[in-house]
Structure formats: C-alpha cells, structure tokens
N, C-alpha and C positions, 0 to 999 in steps of 0.2 A: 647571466646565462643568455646565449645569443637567440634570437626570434627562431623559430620556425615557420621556415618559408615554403617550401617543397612536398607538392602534393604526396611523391613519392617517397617521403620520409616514416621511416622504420615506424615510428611510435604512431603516424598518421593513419597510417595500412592496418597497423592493428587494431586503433578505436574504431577502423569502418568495417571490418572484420566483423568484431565486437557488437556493433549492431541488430547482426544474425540473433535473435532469442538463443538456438541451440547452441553456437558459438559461445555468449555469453554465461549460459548458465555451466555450459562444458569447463567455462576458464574461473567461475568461479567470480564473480565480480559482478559490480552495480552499476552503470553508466546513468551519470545525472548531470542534467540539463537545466542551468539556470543557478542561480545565487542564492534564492531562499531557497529552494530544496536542499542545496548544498549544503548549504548550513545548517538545514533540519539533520540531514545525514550527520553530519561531521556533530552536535550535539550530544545525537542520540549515541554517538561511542562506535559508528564504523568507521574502520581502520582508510583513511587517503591514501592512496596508492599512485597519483597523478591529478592536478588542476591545469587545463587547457584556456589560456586567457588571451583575447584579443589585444593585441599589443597598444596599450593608450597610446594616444596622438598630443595627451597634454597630461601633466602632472596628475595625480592621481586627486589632488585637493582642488584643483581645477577642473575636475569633471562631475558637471552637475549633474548629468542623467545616470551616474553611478548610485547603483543601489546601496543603504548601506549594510547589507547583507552582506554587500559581495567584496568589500574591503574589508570586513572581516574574516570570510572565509580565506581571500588571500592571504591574510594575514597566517592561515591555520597552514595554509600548504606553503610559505615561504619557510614557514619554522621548522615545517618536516622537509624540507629540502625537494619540495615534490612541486614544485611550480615551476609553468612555461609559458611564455609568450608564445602565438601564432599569429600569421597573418591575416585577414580577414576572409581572405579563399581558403587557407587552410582551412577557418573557423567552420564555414558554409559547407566543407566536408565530411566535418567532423562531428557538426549537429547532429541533432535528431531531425529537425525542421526548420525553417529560415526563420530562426529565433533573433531576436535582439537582446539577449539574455547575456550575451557577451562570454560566458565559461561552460568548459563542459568538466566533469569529476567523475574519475575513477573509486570506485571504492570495492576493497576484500567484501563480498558477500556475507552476511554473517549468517550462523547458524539459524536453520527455518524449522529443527524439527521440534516435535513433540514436548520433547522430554527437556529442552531447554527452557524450553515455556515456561514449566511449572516451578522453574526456579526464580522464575523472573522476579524482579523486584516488586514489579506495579499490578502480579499476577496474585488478584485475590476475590472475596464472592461475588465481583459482580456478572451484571450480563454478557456472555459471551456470545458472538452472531456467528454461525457456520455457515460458508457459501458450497455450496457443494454445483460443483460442473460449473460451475458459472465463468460463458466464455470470454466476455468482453473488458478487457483490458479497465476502457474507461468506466464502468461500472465497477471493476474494481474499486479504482481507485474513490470516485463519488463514496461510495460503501467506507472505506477509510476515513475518510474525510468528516463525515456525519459521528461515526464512532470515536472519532477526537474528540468533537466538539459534545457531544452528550459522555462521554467518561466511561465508554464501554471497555471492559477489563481487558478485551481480546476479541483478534481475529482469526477464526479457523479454517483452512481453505481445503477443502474435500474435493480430490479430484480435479482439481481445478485447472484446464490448460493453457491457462493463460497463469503466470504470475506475478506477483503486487511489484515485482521491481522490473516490470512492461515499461518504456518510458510515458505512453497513454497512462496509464493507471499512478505512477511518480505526477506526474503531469493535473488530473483529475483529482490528487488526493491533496494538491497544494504542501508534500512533501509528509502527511501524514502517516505514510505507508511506513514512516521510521517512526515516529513517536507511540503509533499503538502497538503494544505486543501482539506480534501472531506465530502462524505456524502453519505447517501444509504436512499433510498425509494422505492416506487412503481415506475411504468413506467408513471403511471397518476398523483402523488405527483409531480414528478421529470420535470414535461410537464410546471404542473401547477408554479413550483419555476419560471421556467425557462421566464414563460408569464410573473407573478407580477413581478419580475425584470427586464423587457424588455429586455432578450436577443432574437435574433436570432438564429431561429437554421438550421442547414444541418443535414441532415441524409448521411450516407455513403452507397451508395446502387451500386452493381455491376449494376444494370438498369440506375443509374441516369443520367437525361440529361446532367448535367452540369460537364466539367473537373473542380476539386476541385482547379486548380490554376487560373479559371475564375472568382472563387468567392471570396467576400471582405470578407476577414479574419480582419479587422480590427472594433476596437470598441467592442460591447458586442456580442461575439458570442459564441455558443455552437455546437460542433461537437458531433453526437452518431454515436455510431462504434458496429454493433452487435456481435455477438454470434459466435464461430470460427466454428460453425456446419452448422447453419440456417441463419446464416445473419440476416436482420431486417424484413426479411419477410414482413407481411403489417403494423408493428407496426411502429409507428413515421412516419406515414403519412399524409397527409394534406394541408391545403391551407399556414400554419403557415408553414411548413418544405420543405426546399427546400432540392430534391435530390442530392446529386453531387456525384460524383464516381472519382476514381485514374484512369492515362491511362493505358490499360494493354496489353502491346506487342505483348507478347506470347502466346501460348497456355490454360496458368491457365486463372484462372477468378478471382481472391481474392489474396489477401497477410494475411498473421498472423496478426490477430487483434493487437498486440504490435509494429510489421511493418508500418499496417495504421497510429495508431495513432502517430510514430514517426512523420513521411511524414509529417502528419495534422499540428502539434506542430510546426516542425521547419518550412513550409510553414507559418505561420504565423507569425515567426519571423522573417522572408525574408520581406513578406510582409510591418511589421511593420518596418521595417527598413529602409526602404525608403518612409516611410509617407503615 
C-alpha cells in the first residue's frame, strides 16, 4: 500500500477532526498514541479500525529504536488489512504531540455502560473506586494506572467530563484505561448499580468520621473520590454511605485525587492480605 504523503489527504483530515473530544466521542472511536498502549488496546479485545505508521527508512529488523510492541501491533493491523505508512509531516499531524512513538490507532470505542460491566469477565467482589466529576484527564488516567497495578475490580466514572479515552488520561494510565474494567454513568445510575449489586460504599470526605484504615476494605466495597476542586461536597451522602477520610498531618487538607485513590487501592490490599 503506497505511503501517505498529503497533509490534505481524506483519512488525514479526519484523524485531525477526530482529535476534537466531541467529535470523537460523536464518531464513536478511540484514538491511541504510541505502540504499548496500542497493543494494550488491541489485547484487551478493541476492535482496529486503522494503524497510522511512519514509513521506516530501513528494514523493520534493522531498526533498533523500534519498540517491540510496535512490531507486534503492526503485525495486528497488517492482518486486519488496516495498516498505513505516512510520512513524517503527515505523522507530526496526525499525533496527539511531538511524539516519537512512531503510530497513531484507531479503535471502535467499546461499550462504557453499566450494565456491561456486570457481565464482564474480571467483574467480581473486589474494590471498586468511583470518580465522580473529576475533571482532569491526567488524573484520570494516574487513577487507572494504580488500579491495575493493586487488582482493583473496576472503575466507575460519575459525572465525569472528562473521559478515560482523553489522550492525557491513555497517556497517564500507560494504556491501563483498557485493561481495567470500567464504566461511566450518572451520579444516581452509578448509586443505583452499586445498591442492586450489594456493594458497600465509603465516600472520601476531608470531614469524615472515620480514618479510612478503620474501615473493612474487604468483600464488595466501593470507594468515591471527588472532584480535585470541590471534593464530594454533599453528593454521596446518606445513611447507605459511610464517610471516611485519610489522616492528614500537615497543613493541607486533601491529597490529588490519583494520590487518594492509590492509598485506597493498596490499603485494601494490605487488608486483603491478611484475611
């Protein structure tokens, strides 16, 4: 298939389209930046739709600063017939940033709601973390990231206007935004999943009574973590939600929403570990 040269080319205009968030989420589709997220995507079972590749200057075994991620992801979209060479100003169009990551990937968006969730395969009692409103992309993804790496069952996004396939938040989560189950609803959907399936929940609240290592992390529980502006203010309050707060030494009163829900995650795998 021959290179693509031409800033003005069809498929060009629309990856930089595409970059608009409402654009993207209007068309339904992922845009990812770079070779291991790619390959996290294309793993975890979303559908290739298009791989964008800087056209090698030497044999593919010849290139030593090639990732090997990214010879195998080619490998994924040569087989589905969905690989392109571009030339290096196309590439620098077509990024997200002046990457040297060398491919950009399209992927079909996959289903974010609720009720797919609960089918999921990897969806079972552990802790789930709810973000509710929480604006910033990159805290997303940091939040992803940390929930890989401690085995958190799920992630719930309440309100949230920013979403986890942001290229900041893919970016930030080292591509974890595909390997951990999640979902996005309202603040009252996401109450409601949380009831029908009997979990428990805490709210993280700089007021709460409760230091969060007094409470049982184990079994079906659900943590929300607000907003890095407003906190939870009086949302997620109630007889159903118990307060708990982190101790805080010093002067501040909060930690970074990606901070909390570290603490949260690996507390609970302290927890868990000794039964």
């Amino acid at each position: 298939m021959e290179t693509i040269r031409s800033l003005q080319n069809a498929a060009v205009r629309r990856i930089v389209s595409l970059r608009r968030s409402r654009k993207r989420r209007a068309a339904g589709v992922v845009l990812v930046d770079g070779p291991r997220e790619s390959l996290r995507a294309i793993e975890a079972g979303l559908k290739l739709a298009a791989f964008y590749e800087i056209e090698s200057k030497a044999s593919d075994s010849a290139n030593q600063s090639e990732m090997p991620e990214q010879a195998v992801a080619r490998r994924h979209a040569m087989d589905a017939g969905v690989h392109r060479w571009v030339t290096a100003d196309v590439f620098r169009k077509i990024a997200y940033t002046a990457s040297t990551d060398r491919c950009v990937a399209e992927f079909v968006a996959p289903d974010d709601s609720l009720e797919q969730l609960a089918n999921h395969s990897s969806f079972n009692d552990g802790l789930i973390l709810v973000l509710d409103r929480v604006e910033k992309p990159g805290n997303l993804g940091a939040v992803f990231r940390s929930a890989d790496a401690a085995g958190v069952s799920a992630v719930l996004l309440s309100d949230c206007p920013s979403d986890r396939f942001n290229p900041n938040a893919i970016r930030g989560s080292l591509g974890a935004v595909f390997t951990v189950p999640s979902a996005s609803g309202s603040g009252s959907d996401v109450s409601s999943f949380l009831q029908t399936h009997g979990y428990r929940v805490a709210a993280m609240r700089v007021e709460g009574s409760r230091p969060l290592f007094e409470f049982d992390l184990r079994g079906k529980v659900a943590v929300v973590l607000g907003s890095e502006a407003d906190g939870l203010a009086g949302r997620w309050a109630g007889d159903s939600v118990e307060p708990v707060a982190l101790p805080m030494a010093g002067h501040v009163d909060s930690l970074n929403v990606s901070v909390s829900a570290a603490v949260v995650a690996y507390e609970t795998v302290r927890q868990r570990s000794i039964g």
